[in-house]
ROKE-229887 format. One line per field, with one value per residue (C-alpha): z, y, x; residue in one letter. Coordinates in Angstrom, 1 decimal. Example, Ala and Ser with C-alpha at 12.3 -4.5 7.8 and 13.67 -1.06 7.14 Angstrom:
# ROKE-229887
c3 <- (7.8:7.1)
c2 <- (-4.5:-1.1)
c1 <- (12.3:13.7)
aa <- (A:S)
***
This chain:
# ROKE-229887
c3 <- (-12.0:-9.5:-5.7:-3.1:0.5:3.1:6.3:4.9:4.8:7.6:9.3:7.5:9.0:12.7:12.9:13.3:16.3:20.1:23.2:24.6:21.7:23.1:22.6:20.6:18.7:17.5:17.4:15.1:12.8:12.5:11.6:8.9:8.2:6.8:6.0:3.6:2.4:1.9:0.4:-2.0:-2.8:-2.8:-5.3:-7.6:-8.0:-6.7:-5.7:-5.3:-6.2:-3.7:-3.5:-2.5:0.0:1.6:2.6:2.6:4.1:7.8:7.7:9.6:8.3:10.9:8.9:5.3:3.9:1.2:-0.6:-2.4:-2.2:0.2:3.2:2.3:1.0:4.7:6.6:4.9:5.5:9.1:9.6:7.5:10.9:10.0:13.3:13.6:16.3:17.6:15.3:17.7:16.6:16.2:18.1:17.9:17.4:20.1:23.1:24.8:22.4:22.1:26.3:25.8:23.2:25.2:28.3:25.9:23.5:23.5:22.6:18.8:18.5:18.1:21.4:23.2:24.4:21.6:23.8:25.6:23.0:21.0:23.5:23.1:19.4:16.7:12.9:10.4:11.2:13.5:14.2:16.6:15.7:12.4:13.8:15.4:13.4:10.7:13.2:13.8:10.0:9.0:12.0:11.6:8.0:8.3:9.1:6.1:7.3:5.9:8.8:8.0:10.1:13.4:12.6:11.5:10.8:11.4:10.3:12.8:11.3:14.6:14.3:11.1:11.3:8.2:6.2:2.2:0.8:-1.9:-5.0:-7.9:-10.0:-9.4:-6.1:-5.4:-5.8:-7.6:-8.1:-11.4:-13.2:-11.9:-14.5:-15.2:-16.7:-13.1:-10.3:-7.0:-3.9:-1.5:-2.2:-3.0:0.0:1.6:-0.8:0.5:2.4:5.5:4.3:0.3:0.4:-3.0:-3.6:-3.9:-6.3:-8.3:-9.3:-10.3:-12.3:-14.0:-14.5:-18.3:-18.9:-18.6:-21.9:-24.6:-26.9:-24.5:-22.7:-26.3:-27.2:-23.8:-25.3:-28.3:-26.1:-24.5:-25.8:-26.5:-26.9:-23.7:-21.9:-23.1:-22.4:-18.8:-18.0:-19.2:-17.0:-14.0:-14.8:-13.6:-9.9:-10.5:-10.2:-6.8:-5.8:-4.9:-6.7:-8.9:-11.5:-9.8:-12.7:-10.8:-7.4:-9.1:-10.2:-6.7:-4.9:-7.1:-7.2:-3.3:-2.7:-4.5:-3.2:0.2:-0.5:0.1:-2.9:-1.2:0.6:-2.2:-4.9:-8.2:-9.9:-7.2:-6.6:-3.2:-2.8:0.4:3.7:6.8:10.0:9.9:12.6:11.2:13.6:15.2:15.1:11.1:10.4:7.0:6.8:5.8:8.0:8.2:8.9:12.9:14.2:16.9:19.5:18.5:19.3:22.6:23.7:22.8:22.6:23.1:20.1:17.8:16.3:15.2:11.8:12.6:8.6:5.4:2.9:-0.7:-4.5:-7.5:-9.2:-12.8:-15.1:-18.4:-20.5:-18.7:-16.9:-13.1:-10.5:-7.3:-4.1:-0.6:2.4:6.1:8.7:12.2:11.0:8.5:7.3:5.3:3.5:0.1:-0.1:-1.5:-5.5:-6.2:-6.7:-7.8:-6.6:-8.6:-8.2:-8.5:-10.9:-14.5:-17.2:-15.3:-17.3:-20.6:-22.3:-22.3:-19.0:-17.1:-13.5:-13.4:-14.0:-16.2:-18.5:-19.0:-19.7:-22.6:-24.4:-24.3:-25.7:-28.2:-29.6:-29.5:-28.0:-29.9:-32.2:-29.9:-30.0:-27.2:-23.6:-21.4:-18.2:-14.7:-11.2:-8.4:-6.3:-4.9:-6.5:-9.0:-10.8:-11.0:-12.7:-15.1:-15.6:-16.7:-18.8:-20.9:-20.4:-21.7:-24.9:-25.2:-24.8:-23.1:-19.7:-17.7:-13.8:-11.8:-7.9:-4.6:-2.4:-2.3:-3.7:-0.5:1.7:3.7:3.5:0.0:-0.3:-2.7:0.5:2.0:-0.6:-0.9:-4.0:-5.3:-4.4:-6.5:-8.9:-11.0:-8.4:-7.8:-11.5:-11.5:-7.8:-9.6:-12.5:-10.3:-8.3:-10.9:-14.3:-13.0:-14.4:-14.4:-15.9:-17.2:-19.4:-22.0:-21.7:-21.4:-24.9:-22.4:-18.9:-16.8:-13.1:-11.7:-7.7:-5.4:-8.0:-8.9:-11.8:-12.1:-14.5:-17.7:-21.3:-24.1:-26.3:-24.5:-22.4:-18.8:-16.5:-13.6:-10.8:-8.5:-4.8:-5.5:-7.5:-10.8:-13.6:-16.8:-19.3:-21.2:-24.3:-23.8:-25.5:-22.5:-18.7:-16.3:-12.6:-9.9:-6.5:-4.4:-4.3:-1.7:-1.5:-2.1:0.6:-1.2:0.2:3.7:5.1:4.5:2.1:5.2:6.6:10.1:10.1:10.4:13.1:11.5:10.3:8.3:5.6:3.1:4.4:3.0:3.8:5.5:6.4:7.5:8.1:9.5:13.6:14.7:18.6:18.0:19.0:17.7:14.4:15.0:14.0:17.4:15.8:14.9:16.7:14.5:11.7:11.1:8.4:7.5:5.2:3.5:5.1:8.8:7.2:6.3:2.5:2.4:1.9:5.2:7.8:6.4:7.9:11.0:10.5:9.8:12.8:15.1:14.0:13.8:17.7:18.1:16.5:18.0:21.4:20.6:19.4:22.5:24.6:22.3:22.5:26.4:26.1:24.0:26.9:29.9:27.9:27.0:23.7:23.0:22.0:20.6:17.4:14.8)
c2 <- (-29.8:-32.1:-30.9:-30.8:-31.8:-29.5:-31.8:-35.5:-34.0:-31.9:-35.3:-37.6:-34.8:-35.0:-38.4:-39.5:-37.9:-39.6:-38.3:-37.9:-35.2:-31.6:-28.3:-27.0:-29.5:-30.0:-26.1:-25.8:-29.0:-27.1:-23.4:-25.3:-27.9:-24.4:-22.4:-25.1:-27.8:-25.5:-22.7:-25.1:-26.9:-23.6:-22.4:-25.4:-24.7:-21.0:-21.3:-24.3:-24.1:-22.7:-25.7:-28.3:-26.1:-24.9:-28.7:-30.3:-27.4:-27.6:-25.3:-22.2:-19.4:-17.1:-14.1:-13.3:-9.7:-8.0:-6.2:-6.3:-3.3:-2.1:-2.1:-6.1:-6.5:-5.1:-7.1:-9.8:-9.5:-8.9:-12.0:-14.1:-13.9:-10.6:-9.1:-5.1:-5.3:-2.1:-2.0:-2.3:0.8:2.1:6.2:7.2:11.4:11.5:10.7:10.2:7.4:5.9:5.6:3.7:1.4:0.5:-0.5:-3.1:-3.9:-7.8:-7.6:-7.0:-3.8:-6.6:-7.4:-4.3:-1.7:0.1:2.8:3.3:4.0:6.0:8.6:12.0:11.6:13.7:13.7:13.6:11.1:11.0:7.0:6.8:3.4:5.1:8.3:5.6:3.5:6.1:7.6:4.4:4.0:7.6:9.4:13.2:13.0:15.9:18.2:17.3:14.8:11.3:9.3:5.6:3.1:2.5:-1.1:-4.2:-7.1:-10.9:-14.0:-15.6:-18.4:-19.4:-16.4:-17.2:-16.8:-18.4:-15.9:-15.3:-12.2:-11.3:-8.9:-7.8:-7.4:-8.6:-7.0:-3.5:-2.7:0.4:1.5:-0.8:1.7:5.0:7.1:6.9:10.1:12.0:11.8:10.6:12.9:10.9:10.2:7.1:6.0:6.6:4.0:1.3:-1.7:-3.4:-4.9:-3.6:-0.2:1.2:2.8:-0.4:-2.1:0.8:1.4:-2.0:-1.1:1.8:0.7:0.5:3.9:4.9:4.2:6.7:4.3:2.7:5.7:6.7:3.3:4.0:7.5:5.7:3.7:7.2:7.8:11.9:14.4:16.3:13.1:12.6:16.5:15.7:12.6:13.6:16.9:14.9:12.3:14.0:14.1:10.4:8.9:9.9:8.2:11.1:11.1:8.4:7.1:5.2:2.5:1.7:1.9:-0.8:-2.9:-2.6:-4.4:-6.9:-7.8:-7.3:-10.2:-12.2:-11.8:-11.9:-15.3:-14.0:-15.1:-18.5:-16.1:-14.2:-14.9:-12.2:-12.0:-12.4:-10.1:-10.4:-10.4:-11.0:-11.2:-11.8:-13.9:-17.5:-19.2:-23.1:-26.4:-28.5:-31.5:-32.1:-34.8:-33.9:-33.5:-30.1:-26.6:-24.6:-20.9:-20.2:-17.1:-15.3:-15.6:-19.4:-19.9:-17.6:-20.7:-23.2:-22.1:-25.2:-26.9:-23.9:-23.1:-20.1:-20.0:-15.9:-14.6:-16.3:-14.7:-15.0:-14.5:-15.3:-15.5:-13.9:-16.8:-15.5:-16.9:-14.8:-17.5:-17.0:-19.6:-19.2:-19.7:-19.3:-19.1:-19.1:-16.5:-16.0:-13.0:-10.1:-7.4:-4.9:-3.2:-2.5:1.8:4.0:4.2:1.9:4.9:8.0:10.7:11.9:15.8:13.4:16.3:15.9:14.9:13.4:9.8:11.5:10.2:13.2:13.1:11.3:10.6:9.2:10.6:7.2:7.7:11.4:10.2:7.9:10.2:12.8:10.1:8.6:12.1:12.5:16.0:17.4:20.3:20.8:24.3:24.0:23.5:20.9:21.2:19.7:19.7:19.7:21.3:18.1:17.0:14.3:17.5:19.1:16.0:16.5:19.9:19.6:16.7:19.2:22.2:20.3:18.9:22.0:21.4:24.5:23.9:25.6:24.4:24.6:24.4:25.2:26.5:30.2:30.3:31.1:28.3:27.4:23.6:23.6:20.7:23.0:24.9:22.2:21.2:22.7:24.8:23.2:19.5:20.4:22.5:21.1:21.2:25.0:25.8:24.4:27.1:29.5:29.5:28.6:32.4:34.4:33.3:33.0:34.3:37.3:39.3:41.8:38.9:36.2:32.4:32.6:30.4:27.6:28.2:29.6:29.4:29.5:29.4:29.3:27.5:24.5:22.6:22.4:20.5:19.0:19.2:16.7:19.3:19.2:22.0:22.9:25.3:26.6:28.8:31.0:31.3:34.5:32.8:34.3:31.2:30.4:28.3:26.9:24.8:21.7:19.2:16.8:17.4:15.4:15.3:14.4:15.1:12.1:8.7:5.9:2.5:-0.1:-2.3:-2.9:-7.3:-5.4:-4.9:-1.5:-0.9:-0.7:2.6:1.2:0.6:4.5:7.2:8.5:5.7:7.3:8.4:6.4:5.4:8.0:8.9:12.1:12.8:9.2:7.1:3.2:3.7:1.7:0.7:3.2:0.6:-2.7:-1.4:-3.9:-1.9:-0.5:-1.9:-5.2:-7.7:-9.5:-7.2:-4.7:-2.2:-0.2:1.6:4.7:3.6:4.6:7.8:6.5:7.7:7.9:4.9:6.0:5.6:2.5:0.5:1.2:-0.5:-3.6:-3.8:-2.7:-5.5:-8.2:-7.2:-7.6:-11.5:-12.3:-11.5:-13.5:-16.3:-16.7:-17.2:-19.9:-21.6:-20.8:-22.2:-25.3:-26.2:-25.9:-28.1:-30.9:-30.4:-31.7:-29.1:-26.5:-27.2:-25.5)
c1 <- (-8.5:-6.6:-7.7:-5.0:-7.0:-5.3:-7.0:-5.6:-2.5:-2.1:-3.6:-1.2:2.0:0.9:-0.4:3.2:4.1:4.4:3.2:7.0:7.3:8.0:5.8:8.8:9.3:5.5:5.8:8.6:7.7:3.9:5.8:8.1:5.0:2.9:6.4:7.4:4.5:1.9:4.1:5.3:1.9:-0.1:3.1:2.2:-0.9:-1.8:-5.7:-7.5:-11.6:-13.7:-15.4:-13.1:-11.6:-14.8:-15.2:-12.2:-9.8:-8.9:-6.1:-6.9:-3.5:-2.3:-2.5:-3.5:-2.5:-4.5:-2.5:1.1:2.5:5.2:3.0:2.4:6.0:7.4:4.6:5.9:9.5:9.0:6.3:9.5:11.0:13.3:14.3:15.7:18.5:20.2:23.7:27.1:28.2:25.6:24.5:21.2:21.6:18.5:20.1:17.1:15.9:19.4:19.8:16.0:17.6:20.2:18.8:17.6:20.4:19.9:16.3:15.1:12.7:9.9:10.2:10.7:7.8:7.0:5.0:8.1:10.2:7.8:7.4:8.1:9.3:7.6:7.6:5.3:3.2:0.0:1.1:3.5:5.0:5.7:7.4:10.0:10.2:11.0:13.6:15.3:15.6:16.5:17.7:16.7:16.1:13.4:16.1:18.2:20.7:21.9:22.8:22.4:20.3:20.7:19.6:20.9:18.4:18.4:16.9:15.3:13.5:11.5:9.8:8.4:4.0:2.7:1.1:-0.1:0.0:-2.7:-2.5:-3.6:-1.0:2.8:4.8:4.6:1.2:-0.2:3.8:3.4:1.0:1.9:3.2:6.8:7.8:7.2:9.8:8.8:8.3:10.3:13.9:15.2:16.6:13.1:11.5:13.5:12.4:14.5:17.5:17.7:19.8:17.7:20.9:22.9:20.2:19.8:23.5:23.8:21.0:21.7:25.9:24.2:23.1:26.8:27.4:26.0:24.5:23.0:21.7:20.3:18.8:16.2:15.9:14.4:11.4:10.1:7.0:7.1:9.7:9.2:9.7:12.8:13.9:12.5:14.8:17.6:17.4:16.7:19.2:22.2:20.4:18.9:22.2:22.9:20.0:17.4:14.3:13.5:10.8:8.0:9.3:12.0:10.8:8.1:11.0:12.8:9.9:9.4:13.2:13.2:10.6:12.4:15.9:14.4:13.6:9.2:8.2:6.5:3.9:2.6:0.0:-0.3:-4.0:-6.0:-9.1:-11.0:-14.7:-15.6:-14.0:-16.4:-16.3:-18.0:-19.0:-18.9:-20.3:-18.0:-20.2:-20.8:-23.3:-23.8:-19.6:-20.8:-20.2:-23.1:-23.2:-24.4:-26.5:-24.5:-27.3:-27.2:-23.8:-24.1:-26.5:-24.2:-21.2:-19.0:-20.4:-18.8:-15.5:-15.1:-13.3:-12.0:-11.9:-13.1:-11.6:-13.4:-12.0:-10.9:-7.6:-7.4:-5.5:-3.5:-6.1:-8.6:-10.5:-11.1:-10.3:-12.7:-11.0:-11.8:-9.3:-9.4:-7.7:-6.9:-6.1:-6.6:-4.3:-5.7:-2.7:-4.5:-4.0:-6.0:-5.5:-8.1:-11.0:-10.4:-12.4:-15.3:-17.0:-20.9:-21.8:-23.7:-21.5:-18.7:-19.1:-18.8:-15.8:-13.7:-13.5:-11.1:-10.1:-6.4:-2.8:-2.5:-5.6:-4.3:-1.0:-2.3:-4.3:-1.6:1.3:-0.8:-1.5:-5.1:-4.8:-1.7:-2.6:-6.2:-7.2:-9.2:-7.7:-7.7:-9.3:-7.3:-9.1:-7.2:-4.0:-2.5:0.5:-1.0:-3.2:0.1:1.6:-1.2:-0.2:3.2:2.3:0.1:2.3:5.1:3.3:1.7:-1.5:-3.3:-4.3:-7.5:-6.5:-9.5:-9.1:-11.1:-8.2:-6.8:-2.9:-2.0:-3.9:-0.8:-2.4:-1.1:1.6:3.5:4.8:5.3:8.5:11.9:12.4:15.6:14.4:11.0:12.0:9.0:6.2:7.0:7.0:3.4:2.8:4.4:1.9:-1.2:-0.3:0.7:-1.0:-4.6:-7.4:-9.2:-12.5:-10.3:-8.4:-8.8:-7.2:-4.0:-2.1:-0.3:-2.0:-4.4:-5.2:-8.8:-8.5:-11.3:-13.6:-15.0:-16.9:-20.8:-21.3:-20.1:-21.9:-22.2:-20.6:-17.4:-18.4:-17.9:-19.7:-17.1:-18.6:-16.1:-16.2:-18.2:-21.2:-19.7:-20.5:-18.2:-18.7:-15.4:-14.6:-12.6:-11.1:-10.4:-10.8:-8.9:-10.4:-7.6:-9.0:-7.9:-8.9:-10.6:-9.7:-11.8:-13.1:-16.4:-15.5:-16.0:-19.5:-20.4:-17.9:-15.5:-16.8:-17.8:-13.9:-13.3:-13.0:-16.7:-18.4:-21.3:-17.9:-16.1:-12.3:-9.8:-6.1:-6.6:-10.0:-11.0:-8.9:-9.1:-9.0:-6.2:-4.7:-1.5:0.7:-0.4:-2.5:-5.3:-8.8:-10.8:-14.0:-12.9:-10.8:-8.1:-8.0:-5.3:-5.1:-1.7:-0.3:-2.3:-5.6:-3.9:-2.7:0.9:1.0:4.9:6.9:9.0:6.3:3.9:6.6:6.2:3.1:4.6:6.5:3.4:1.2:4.2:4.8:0.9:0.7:3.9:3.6:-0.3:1.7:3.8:0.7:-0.4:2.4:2.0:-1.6:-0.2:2.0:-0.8:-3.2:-1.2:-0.6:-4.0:-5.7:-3.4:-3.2:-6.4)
aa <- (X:X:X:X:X:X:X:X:X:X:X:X:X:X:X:X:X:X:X:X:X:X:X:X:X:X:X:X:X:X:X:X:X:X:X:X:X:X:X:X:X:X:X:X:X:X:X:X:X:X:X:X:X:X:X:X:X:X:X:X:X:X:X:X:X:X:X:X:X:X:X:X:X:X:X:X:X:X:X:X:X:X:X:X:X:X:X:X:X:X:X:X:X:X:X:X:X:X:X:X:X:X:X:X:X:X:X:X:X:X:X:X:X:X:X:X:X:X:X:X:X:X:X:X:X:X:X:X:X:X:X:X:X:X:X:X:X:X:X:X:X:X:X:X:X:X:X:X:X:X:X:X:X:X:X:X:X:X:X:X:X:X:X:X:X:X:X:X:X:X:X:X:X:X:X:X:X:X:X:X:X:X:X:X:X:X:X:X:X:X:X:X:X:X:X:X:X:X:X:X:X:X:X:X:X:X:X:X:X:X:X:X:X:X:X:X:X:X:X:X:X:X:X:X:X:X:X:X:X:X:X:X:X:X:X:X:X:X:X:X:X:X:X:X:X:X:X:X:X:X:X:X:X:X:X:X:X:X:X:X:X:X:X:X:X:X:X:X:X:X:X:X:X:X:X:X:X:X:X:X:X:X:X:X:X:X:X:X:X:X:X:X:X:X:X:X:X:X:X:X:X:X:X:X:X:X:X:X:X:X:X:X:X:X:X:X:X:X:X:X:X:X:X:X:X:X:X:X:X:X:X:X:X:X:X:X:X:X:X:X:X:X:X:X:X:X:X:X:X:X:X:X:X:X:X:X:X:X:X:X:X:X:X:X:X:X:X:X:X:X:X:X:X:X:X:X:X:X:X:X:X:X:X:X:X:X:X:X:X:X:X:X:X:X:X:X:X:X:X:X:X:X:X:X:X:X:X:X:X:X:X:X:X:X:X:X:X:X:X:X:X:X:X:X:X:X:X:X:X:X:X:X:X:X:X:X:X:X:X:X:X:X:X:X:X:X:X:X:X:X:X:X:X:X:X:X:X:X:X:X:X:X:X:X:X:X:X:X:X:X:X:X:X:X:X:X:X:X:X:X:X:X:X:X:X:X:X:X:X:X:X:X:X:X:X:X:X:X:X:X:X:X:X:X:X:X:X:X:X:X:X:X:X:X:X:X:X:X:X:X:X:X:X:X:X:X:X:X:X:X:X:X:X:X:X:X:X:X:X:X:X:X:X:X:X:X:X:X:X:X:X:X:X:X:X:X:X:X:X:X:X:X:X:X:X:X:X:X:X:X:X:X:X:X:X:X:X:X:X:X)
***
């Protein structure tokens, strides 16, 4: 496989420049140098081996993200050189943030004081970044009103930071195997990314299902009945742009890279396995870089470069072979959510077949039919949202459901009370049922549901079997013909020394949305434990679409304003030894 050397040609680029050449100038040549040569060679051919770039790369990036979804795809966007300016017209209904913005009018929110503007605002986010940010992009949505954006972006191409973004699958992360029979919680408008009204892109899209046969020709692909009764009830509300399928909120990111011209700094199939810091020597005999102790390079410490990330991995090619690559980063941003590992009760049984652990693998079973006409009922975990997916899945097919959850029906923490009846219709069917249809001592299984609150599952038997045991001690033991456990899930920073935990407010616990989350600077999303890497996105907290963004912009304010002093530094030394 041919090897493209990144330090003859990077060498060959700046060997012809004079000494009367200008910081700017170099500056500008070395942002379109990385923006456009390596975009396009790396687009040629994606990875190169590990090898040959282990010893022949002297390319340092700015920033690579891990992870494609929207918390990658915003990063992106804003890292482009996107700028958010302060509309003309626009009124901020919070007079108090709109008298801040205009002290400042001339400035892009990039540039201005992030703190400043943050204060005093309140939603529902525990970042404040993402509270403004959110409020800048949907002024008081939380109390029901559509006022458009206060912003209006710009290109600003000289505020382009060279950056790859890495993913699994194509753009828009785990959105591409959610399961598309559910609507989304958010609304459509609050799926969006900077720049792409999702309400514009999606009535181009649907200008098809308009017509009748048309509309009846995608009946035709929908895999089981109830589907098909579901859509076309939801339809009606679709149209005007509320809730959506997460099918097209999948398709809107991946047609958003692209139409934002991003498609340069991303790279599909790739799976990371390690990312750590190296310390490499400056003085090579063997032309070789050798790893460095930390006390070693205290001793000596002007006879080291630190090389800040090395990122390991290996793209996945169609033909199933792997191509191992290794990259190098100023900086890291961890954007990679949360789906990645779904969370397991660790109780006996739970690797028996019949058991599974995602919305998807339930949805499967139950389309291909290998639960229809079951006698026995299938047993769901959980109260979140996803378990109640689950729920009308079966309900709907009508497969009996057992739904087996630690909470009381009246915990106020349940997200059920936390949705409006005639926006969630569906999700209060599901409360409705858990309250009222649960069981009791007194009464057998009920034929389509039945509620057990305040329990949870001991264990699990080869003879499809399930022990449940109440709050009280009380044990049952239940017949099954599949159980589905959907309690949450972790991400997976297994290429992070310890697994990423360290990263956390407690570090003896796994990272996860809610209870431990990555601990971030509030205002420039860079981890408190680790200089240089950022984390966004679900991992901070920010599950919903409409506050992850505000990620994006704290940690494009963070490398930008570290890029100015660069350039600052570049100047001071002469332009000799700026340049990595």
């Amino acid at each position: 496989m041919p090897v493209w050397c990144c330090r003859c040609s990077l060498a060959a680029h700046f060997r012809s420049y004079s000494d009367t050449e200008t910081e700017g100038e170099i500056f500008n040549s070395l942002v379109q140098y990385f923006g456009d040569n390596l975009g396009q060679k790396v687009k040629a051919m994606p990875l190169v081996e590990e090898t040959s770039l282990l010893e022949d790369s002297s390319v340092t990036l700015p920033v690579v993200v891990i992870g494609n979804g929207p918390s990658g795809i915003c990063l992106s966007y804003m890292l482009s050189g996107y700028r958010p300016y302060l509309s003309s017209e626009a009124i901020h209904p919070n007079t108090i943030l709109h008298s801040k913005l205009e002290e400042a009018r001339h400035l892009s929110i990039v540039d201005q004081d992030l703190e400043y503007l943050s204060e005093g605002l309140e939603g529902r986010s525990s970042n404040p970044v993402a509270v403004l940010f959110d409020t800048l992009l949907h002024p008081d949505a939380d109390f029901g009103y559509d006022y458009p954006s206060v912003l209006h972006w710009k290109l600003e191409q000289h505020h382009y930071i060279p950056h790859l973004v890495l993913g699994k699958g194509p753009p828009g992360g785990a959105w591409h195997n959610m399961e598309g029979s559910m609507l989304t919680i958010s609304f459509g408008n609050w799926m969006e990314l900077p720049g792409l009204k999702f309400k514009d892109w999606v009535s181009s899209k649907r200008r098809w299902i308009t017509s009748s046969s048309a509309y009846l020709r995608y009946l035709k692909y929908l895999t089981f009945p109830s589907r098909r009764v579901y859509i076309m009830n939801n339809l009606k509300r679709n149209l005007k742009g509320d809730r959506v399928m997460p099918e097209e909120i999948a398709r809107y990111y991946k047609h958003y890279v692209k139409v934002m011209g991003l498609q340069k700094n991303f790279r599909e199939n790739t799976y990371i396995t390690s990312v750590s810091r190296l310390y490499r020597d400056q003085v090579d005999n063997d032309g070789q870089g050798r790893n460095i102790s930390t006390q070693h390079l205290q001793i000596e410490k002007s006879k080291f470069a630190k090389r800040n990330w090395e990122i390991r991995g290996y793209q996945r090619l169609g033909d199933g072979s792997h191509i191992p690559f290794c990259l190098f980063a100023e900086n890291v941003a961890l954007a990679t959510g949360t789906l990645d590992s779904p969370g397991r009760l660790e109780i006996e049984g739970e690797d028996f077949p019949f058991v599974f652990h995602s919305m998807p693998e339930f949805g499967a079973a139950v389309s291909k039919g290998k639960l229809r006409g079951k006698v026995d009922p299938v047993l769901i975990v959980g109260s979140g949202l996803t378990a109640a997916d689950a729920v009308l899945c079966a309900y709907n097919n009508n497969v009996p459901v057992i739904h087996v959850f630690r909470r009381r029906v009246t915990d106020p923490d349940l997200i059920f009370k936390q949705l409006p009846k005639k926006l969630y219709p569906e999700y209060h069917k599901v409360y409705h049922m858990m309250c009222t249809q649960s069981y009791s001592s007194d009464s057998n299984l009920s034929s389509g549901y039945t509620s057990f609150p305040e329990h949870h599952v001991l264990a699990f038997k080869s003879d499809m079997k399930c022990i449940l045991q109440s709050i009280s001690g009380l044990k049952k033991i239940f017949k099954l013909s599949a159980a589905v456990v959907l309690i949450g899930s972790h991400p997976n920073l297994s290429f992070l020394k310890e697994q990423g935990c360290y990263l956390g407010h407690n570090s003896s616990l796994p990272i996860t949305c809610k209870g431990n989350p990555v601990e971030i600077d509030a205002y420039t999303y860079e981890c408190v434990k680790e200089a240089n890497l950022f984390a966004l996105g679900p991992l901070v907290g920010d599950n919903f679409v409409r506050f992850l963004k505000g990620g994006a912009l704290g940690v494009t304010r963070c490398l930008a304003i570290r890029q100015k002093k660069k350039k600052h530094l570049f100047v001071e030394r002469g332009g000799g030894d700026g340049i990595v």
